[in-house]
N, C-alpha and C positions, 0 to 999 in steps of 0.2 A: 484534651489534646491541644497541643501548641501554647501562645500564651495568653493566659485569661484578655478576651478583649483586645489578643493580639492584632486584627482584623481593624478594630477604630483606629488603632496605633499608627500601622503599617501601613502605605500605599502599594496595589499590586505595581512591580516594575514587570513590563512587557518584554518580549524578546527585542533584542539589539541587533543589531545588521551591520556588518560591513559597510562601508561606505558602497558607495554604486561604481564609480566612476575606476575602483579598484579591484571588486568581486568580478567584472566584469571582463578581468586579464587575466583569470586564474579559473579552476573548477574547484576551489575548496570550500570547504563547508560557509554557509554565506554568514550564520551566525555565529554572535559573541558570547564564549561564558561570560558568567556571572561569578565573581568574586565571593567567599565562603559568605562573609558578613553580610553580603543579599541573602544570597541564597538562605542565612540562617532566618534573618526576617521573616523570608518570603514562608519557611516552614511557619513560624509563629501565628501566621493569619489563620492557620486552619483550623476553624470552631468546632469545640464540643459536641458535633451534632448528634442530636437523640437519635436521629437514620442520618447515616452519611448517602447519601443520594449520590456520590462520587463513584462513591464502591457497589451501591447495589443495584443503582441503574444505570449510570454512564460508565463502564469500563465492559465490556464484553470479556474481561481476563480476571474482575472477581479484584483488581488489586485493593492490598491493606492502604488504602490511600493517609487514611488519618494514622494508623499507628506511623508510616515511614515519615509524615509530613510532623509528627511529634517528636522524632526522634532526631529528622534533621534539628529542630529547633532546642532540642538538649544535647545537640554536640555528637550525639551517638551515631554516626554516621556507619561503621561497620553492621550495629543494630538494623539500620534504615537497610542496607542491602539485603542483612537476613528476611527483613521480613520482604523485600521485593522481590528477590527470587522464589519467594516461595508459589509466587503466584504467574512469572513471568518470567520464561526462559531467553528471550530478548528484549529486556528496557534500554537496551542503546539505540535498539533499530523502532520501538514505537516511542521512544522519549526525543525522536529525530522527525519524523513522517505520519506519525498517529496523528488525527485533525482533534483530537483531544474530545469526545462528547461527555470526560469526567467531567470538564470544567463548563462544558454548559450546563450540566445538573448539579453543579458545587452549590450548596444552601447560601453564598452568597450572593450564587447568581440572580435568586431573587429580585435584590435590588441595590445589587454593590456589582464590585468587581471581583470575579471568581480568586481563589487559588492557583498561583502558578504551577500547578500539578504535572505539568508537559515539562517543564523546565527543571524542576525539583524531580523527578525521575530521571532523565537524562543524567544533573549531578552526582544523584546517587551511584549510578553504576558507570559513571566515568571514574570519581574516586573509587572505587571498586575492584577497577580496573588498574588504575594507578599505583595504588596498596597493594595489589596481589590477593587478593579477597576472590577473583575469579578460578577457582580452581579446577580440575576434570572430577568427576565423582562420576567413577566405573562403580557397574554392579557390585554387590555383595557374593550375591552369587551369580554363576552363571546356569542359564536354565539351556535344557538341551532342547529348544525351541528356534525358529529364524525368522525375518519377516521382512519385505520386499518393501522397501516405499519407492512409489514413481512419480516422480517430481519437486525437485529441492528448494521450492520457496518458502517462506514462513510457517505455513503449516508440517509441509515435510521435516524440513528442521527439527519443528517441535516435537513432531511425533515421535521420529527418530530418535530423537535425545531422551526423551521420555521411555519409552520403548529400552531403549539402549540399558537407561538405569536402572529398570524390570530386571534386567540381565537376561534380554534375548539377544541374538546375536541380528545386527541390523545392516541391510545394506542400501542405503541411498542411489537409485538410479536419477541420472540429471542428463538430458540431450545434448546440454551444449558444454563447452567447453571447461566450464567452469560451474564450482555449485553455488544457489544461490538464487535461479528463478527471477522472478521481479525485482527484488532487491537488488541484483545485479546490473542486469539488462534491462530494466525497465523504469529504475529511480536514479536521477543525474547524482554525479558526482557532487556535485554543490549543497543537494538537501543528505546525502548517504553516501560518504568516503569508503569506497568496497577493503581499506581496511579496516574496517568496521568490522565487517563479514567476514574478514579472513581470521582476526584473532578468535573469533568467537568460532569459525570451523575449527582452529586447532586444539580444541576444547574435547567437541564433538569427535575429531581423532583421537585423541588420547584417550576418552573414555571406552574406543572400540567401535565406534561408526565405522563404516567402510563404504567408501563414496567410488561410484562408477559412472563414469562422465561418457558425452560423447556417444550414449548408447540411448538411441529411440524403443524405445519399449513397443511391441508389437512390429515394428520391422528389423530392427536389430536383432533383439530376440523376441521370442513372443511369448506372451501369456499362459500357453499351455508350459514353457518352461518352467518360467518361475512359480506356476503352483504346483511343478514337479518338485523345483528345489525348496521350495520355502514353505510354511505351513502355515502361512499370513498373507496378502498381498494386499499394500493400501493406495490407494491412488488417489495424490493430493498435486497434478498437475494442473490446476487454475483453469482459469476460464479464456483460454489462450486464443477464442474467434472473436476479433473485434468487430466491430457494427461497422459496415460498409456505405458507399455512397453511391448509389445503383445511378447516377446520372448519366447526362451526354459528356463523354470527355474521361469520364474516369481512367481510363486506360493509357491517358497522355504520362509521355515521361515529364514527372516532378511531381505525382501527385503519390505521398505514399502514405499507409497507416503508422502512426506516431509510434509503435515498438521500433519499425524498422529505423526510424529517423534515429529515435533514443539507444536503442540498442547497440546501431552502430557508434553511435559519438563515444558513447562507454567502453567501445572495444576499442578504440580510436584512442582514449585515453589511458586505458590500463597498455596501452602496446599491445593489443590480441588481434591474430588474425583475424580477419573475415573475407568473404568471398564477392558478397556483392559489388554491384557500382557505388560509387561514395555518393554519399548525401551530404551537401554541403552546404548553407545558407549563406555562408561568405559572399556579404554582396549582392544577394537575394530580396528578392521581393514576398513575404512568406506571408499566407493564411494559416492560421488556425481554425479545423471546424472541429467544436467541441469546447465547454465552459467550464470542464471540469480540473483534477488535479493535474490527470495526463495531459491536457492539453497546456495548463500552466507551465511544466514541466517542460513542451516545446517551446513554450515561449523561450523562457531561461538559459536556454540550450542553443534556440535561434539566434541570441543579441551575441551570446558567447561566441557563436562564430562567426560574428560581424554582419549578420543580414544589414540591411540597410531600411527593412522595413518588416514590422510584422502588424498584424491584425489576428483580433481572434473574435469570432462567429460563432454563435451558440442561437439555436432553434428555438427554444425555449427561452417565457419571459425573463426581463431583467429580475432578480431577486430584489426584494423588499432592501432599500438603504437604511443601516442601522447603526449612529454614533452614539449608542449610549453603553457604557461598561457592563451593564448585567441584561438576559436575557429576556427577550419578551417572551417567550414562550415553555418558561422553564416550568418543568424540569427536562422539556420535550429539548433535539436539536432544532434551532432555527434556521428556517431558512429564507438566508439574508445575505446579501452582498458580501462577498469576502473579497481581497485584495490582495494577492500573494507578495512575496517580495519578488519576483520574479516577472509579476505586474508592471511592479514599481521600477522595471529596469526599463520599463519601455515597449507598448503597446497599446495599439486602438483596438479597443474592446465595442462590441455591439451584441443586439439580443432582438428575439424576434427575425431572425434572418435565414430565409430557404435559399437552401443551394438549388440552381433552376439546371446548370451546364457548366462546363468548364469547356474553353476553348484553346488550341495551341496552334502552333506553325512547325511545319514539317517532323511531327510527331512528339512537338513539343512546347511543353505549357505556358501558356501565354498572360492569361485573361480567365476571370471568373463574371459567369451573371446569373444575380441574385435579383428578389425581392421581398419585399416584406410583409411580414403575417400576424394574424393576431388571434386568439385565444379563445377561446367564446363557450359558451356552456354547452356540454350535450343535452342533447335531449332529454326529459323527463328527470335534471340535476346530475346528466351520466356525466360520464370522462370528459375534460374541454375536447372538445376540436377546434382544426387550426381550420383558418380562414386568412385568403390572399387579401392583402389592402392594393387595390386597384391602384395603377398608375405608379404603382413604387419599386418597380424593375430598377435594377441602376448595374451596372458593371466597373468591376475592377482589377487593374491589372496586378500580375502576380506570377511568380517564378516557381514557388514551390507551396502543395496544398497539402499541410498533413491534418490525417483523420487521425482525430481523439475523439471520437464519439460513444466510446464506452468497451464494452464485452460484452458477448452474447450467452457464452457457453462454453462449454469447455471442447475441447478438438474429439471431433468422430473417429479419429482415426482406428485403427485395428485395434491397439490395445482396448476401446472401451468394445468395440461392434464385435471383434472376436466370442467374446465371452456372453456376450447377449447381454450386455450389464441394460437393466430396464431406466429409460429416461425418462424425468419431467415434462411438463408441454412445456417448458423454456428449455428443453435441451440437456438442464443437468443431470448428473448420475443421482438417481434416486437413492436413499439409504432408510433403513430404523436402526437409532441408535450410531449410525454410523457403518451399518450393514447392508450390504449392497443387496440386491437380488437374488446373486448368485453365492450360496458359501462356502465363505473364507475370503469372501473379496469388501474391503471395505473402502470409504473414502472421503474428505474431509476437505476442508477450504473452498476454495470460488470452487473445485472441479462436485462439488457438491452442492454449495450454495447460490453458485453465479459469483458475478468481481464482487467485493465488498473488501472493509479493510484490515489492514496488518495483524490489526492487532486483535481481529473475530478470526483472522486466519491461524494466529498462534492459539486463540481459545480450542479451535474446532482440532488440531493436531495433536492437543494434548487431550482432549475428550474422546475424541480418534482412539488415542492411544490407550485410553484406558478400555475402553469396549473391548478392541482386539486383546487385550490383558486377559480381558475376563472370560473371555470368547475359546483363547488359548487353554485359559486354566481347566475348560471342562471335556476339552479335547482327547 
């Protein structure tokens, strides 16, 4: 695979970045391609391995990693896409937002610098896309079967499309105006340009998807309908309750959960209505609570609309600092200090920090006090508990508090509680196989697993998808 020893040859080249001072007037995508004659390189580094470690433990989608990073590297580029779709119904949307744990298990990661495998999939199915190589591929036949998916994020997609090219007849329910779930409303324009998602739905049209927007599933219609109309119903609406901040103050205006912040900027930027009060950092003084993507993603989205100040706050210790190119803990993910570019636009990051109260004036938010905590072993080697560090109260002022603090679960609403679908003790819809409790109801991504990412959500929709295949076939 690739070129003998291409790996001593080559040095890994890392993603490129817009300038700051420029990305920061605009929402388009922050990153730079890479030129063919990298990208050819960059295929060459990927060694012979006796196990590729790429493909069998870090990708959750099974990709041919070595065959397409070979084929980059001998020019065969239409090759490379065969063999990437074969495993992955969107490598634009994980070759854009996947945090990559191929390239923390890549065998160089050993003790070199991984494979650009995030970069080199994106390439791929941009040329792809560019050539015309993206085509619809309707069923062969069409089976006199139908199947309901509720909820149009990544896993929906995939199911659907998968599903679709079975030749059953498929129809996507989505609430909001638009299909597309998290991908939409929930990742900035800057890391996922929603025409991204738009060519790739008119794909999903053409092959016979039929997408129905706008309609909440159990109050719109309910669930006893559609297992009237349909002979399948899978439910891949994510893990849509995020973690709360049960404090003194919560309820002041400025404090909101970071969908509503990101959601609306994205409808703000596609020109889409929406109902609510605007949320606007323009000028603001802005907290982030939460250390993760979502909360990076308010950063990015904060400086963009000119806050004048952000911070971001995470409960949890600082992760381990790690400057060296290969991983210490491979083949495992580490976890260690990351630095988004979105960071790098500007933000006071802190760790070890409890939110105590939020305070405001005349029902509006003012001031945050916090202190700091520390870590400490449980009992008999259990779970750490946190423990206050005396004396380290401090307060700061602040206009707007968004919660990124994670997902809990997927929403109780009627569609799950109607049907008595049986939950987890975390909340999620129980399955075997991808089979609910109740049959003919199945379900797949975060509304099954909890949040987790894109590209486990496009695994679980096409493994989804095949269950209910097979499920159908004995019906």
């Amino acid at each position: 695979m690739g070129k003998t020893n291409g790996f001593l040859e080559f040095q890994r080249a890392d993603i490129k970045y817009r300038e700051i001072d420029k990305r920061l007037n605009d929402y388009d995508e922050v990153t730079i391609d890479k030129s063919i004659e990298e990208l050819v390189e960059q295929g060459g580094r990927c060694m012979e391995c006796g196990t590729p470690f790429c493909h069998n433990l870090g990708c959750p989608v099974g990709n041919l990693i070595p065959e397409w990073n070979d084929s980059i590297w001998r020019g065969q580029w239409k090759e490379a896409f065969e063999r990437l779709e074969i495993t992955n119904n969107f490598p634009e949307f994980t070759g854009r937002i996947c945090p990559a744990p191929c390239e923390t298990s890549c065998t160089l990661s050993i003790n070199d610098s991984p494979v650009t495998i995030k970069q080199n999939e994106r390439a791929i199915i941009e040329k792809a896309f560019n050539e015309g190589w993206v085509i619809p591929r309707p069923p062969r036949e069409e089976l006199n079967k139908s199947v309901a998916v509720i909820g149009s994020g990544p896993a929906g997609m995939a199911a659907s499309q998968q599903l679709r090219r079975q030749g059953y007849k498929v129809t996507l329910f989505e609430k909001d105006r638009k299909i597309g779930g998290l991908l939409r409303y929930g990742i900035p324009d800057f890391k996922l340009e929603k025409s991204v998602i738009d060519r790739r739905l008119e794909q999903l049209q053409t092959e016979g998807v039929l997408f129905e927007t706008g309609v909440t599933v159990g109050e719109d219609i309910s669930i006893r309908y559609l297992r009237d109309k349909f002979d399948a119903v899978l439910f891949t609406m994510g893990a849509g309750v995020p973690r709360d901040l049960p404090v003194p103050g919560r309820d002041l205006n400025g404090v909101y959960f970071a969908l509503e912040f990101l959601g609306q900027s994205n409808r703000r930027i596609s020109k889409e209505m929406y109902e609510e009060a605007e949320i606007n950092a323009k000028g603001k003084r802005v907290l982030v609570i939460g250390g993760g993507d979502t909360g990076s993603d308010c950063v990015g989205t904060a400086r963009r609309q000119g806050a004048s100040k952000v911070y971001q706050y995470e409960i949890m210790p600082k992760p381990m600092e790690w400057d060296k190119p290969w991983n210490p803990v491979w083949p495992e993910w580490p976890q260690i200090l990351r630095t988004t570019s979105s960071h790098k636009e500007g933000c006071e990051r802190d760790w070890n920090i409890e939110t105590v109260s939020l305070e405001g004036k005349n029902g509006r938010l003012n001031r945050g006090n916090f202190r700091r905590i520390q870590w400490v072993p449980g009992e008999k080697g259990g779970r750490p508990v946190m423990k206050v560090v005396k004396g380290s109260e401090f307060s700061q002022d602040v206009d707007i508090v968004l919660l990124a603090m994670g997902f809990v679960h997927v929403e109780h609403g009627r569609a799950v509680t109607d049907p008595d679908l049986e939950l987890d003790g975390r909340g999620n819809i129980m399955a075997d196989n991808y089979h609910t409790s109740v049959e003919g109801l199945f379900t797949a991504g975060d509304a099954n697993t909890g949040a987790s990412l894109v590209v486990r959500a496009i695994n679980h929709g096409r493994q989804a998808a095949e269950s209910v295949h097979h499920w159908l076939k004995r019906q």
